[in-house]
C-alpha positions as CSV (number, residue, x, y, z in Angstrom):
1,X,-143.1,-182.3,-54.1
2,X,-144.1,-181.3,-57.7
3,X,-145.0,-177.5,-58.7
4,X,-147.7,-175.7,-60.0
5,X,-146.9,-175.4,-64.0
6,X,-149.3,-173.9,-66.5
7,X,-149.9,-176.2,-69.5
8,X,-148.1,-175.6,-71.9
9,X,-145.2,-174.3,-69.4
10,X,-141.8,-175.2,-70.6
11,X,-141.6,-177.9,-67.8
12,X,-145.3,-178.7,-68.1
13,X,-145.9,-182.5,-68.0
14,X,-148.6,-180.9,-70.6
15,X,-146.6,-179.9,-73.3
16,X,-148.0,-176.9,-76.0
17,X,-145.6,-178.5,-78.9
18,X,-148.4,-180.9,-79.4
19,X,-150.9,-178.2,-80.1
20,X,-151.4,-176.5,-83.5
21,X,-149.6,-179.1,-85.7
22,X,-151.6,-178.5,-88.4
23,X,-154.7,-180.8,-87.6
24,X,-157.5,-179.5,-87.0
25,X,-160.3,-181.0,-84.4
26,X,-164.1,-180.3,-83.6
27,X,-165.8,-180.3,-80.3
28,X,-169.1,-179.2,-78.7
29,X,-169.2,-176.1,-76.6
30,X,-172.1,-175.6,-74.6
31,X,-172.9,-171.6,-74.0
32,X,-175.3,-170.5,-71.1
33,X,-176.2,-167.4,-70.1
34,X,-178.6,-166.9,-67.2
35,X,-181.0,-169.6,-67.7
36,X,-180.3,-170.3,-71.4
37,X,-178.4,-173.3,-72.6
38,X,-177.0,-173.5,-76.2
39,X,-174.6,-175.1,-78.0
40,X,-172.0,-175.1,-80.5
41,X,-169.6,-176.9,-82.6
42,X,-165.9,-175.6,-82.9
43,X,-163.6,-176.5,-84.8
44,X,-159.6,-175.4,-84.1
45,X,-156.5,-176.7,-83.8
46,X,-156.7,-177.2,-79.7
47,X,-159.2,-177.6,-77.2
48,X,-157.6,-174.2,-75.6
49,X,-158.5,-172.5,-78.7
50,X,-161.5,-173.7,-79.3
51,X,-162.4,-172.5,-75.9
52,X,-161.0,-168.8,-76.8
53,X,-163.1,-168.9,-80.0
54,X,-166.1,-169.1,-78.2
55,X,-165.5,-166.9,-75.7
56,X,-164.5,-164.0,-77.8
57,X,-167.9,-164.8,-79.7
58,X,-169.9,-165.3,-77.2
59,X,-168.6,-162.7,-74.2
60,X,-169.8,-162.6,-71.0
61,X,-171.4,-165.9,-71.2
62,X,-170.6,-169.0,-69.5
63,X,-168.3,-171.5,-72.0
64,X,-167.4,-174.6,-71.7
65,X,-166.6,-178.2,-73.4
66,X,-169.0,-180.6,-73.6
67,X,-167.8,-184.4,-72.6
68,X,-167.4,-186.9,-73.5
69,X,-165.6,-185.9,-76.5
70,X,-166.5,-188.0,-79.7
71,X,-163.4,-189.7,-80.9
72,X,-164.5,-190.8,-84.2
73,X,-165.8,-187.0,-85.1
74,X,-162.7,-185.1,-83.0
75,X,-160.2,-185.0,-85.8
76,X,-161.0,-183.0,-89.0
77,X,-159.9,-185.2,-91.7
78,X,-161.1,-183.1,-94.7
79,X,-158.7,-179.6,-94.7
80,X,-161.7,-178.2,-97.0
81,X,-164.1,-178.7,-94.4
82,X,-162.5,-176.5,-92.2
83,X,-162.5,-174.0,-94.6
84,X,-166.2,-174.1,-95.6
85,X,-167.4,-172.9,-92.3
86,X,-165.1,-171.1,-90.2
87,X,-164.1,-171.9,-86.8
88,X,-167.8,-171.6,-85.3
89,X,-169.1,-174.8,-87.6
90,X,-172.8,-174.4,-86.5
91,X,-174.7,-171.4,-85.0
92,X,-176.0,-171.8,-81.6
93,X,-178.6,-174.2,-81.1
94,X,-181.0,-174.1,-78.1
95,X,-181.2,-177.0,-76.4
């Protein structure tokens, strides 16, 4: 019977050595607090992260990603537009 790991664990089927090579990705976070739905771009160099990013920006609000991720806009081919606008690309929008 197979156990419980964390991802990232050293046994993890979900190995953290592929995180934080470098390359950089964006996703959509959507932020809700109470009845108010926002959202956000995010760019770092894991999902995880990008999760933590918000959260520490956004505390005590609900975070989380929004799917289905767009494959042609994930990866961040430009290293100077990461740069340009930090890890929070876009301000909040309300949707």
């Amino acid at each position: 019977m197979g156990r419980d790991l964390p991802p990232g664990g050293k046994d993890s089927e979900h190995p953290r050595g592929l995180e934080g090579k470098g390359r950089m990705i964006k996703v959509s976070m959507e932020v809700r607090e109470g009845a108010a739905l926002s959202t956000a771009i995010v760019q770092a160099e894991s999902i995880r992260e990008a999760v933590s990013i918000t959260r520490e920006r956004y505390p005590g609000r609900d975070v989380r990603v929004i799917f289905p991720i767009d494959a042609e806009d994930f990866f961040i081919e430009n290293p100077t537009e990461r740069t340009k606008r930090g890890p929070l690309a876009d301000e909040l929008a309300q949707t």
